[in-house]
C-alpha positions as a printed Julia matrix, in Angstrom:
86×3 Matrix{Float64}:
 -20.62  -26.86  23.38
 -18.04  -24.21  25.13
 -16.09  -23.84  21.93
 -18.65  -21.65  19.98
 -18.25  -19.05  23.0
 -14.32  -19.33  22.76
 -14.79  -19.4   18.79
 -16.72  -16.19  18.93
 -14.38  -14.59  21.29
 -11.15  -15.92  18.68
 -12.53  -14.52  16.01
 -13.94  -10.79  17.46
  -9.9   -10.47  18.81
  -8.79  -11.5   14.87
 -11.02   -8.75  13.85
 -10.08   -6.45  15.98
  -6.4    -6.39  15.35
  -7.5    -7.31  11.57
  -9.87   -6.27   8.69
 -10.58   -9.5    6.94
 -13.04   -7.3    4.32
  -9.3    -5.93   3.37
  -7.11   -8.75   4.73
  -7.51  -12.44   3.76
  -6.57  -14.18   7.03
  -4.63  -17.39   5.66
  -3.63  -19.22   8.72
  -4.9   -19.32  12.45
  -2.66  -20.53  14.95
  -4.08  -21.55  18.65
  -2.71  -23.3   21.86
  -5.1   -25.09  24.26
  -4.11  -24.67  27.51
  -3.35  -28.17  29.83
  -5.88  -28.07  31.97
  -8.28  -27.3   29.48
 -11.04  -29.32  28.46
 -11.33  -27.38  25.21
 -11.72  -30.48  22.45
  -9.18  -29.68  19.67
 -11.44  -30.83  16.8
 -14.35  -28.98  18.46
 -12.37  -25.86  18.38
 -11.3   -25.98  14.75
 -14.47  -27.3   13.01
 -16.47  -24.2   14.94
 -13.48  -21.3   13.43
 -14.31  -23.01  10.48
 -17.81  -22.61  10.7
 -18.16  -19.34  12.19
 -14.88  -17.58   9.46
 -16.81  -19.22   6.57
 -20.12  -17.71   7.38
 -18.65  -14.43   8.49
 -15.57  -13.99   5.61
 -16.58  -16.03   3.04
 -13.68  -18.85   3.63
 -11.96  -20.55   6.38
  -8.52  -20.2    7.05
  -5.53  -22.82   7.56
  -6.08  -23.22  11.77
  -3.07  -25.29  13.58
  -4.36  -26.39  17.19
  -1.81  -27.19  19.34
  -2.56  -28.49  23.02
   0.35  -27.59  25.58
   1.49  -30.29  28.4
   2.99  -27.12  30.74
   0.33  -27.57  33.85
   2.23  -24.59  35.29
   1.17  -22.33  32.1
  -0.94  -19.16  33.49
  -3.03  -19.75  29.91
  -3.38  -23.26  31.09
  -7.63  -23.61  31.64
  -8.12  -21.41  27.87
  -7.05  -21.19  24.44
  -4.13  -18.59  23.0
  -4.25  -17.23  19.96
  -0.54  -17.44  18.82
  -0.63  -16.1   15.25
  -2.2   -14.67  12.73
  -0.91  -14.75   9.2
  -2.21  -13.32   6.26
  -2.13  -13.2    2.51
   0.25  -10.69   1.46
């Protein structure tokens, strides 16, 4: 499966812009490109798999697959937000 790669990837980028030992990431949000053959179930069981083995939890994570062939992110996955527990 592709998606633990991408997961792993995902997740390193969270924690680079983000402690989660100091910050409880609440809510992941991701776009799957068109032309992707990312599977959007795929994608969120493995962030939950990989966050709660890694922070101890697994955040809210909203998949969203765009339809815009002509996207330059169109063949990967965006991470589009990050929110976190204030």
């Amino acid at each position: 499966m592709h998606e633990s790669g991408l997961v792993a990837q995902l997740i390193a980028r969270v924690e680079s812009e983000l402690d989660p030992a100091e910050t409880r990431v609440t809510r992941l949000a991701l776009r799957i490109g068109a032309m992707s053959s990312v599977a959007p179930a795929a994608l969120r069981q493995g962030i939950e798999e990989h966050t709660a083995g890694a922070w101890g939890y697994a955040p809210e994570i909203e998949v969203e697959r765009s339809d815009d062939v002509g996207d330059s992110a169109g063949f990967g996955v965006t991470l589009v937000s990050i929110q976190v527990e204030d």
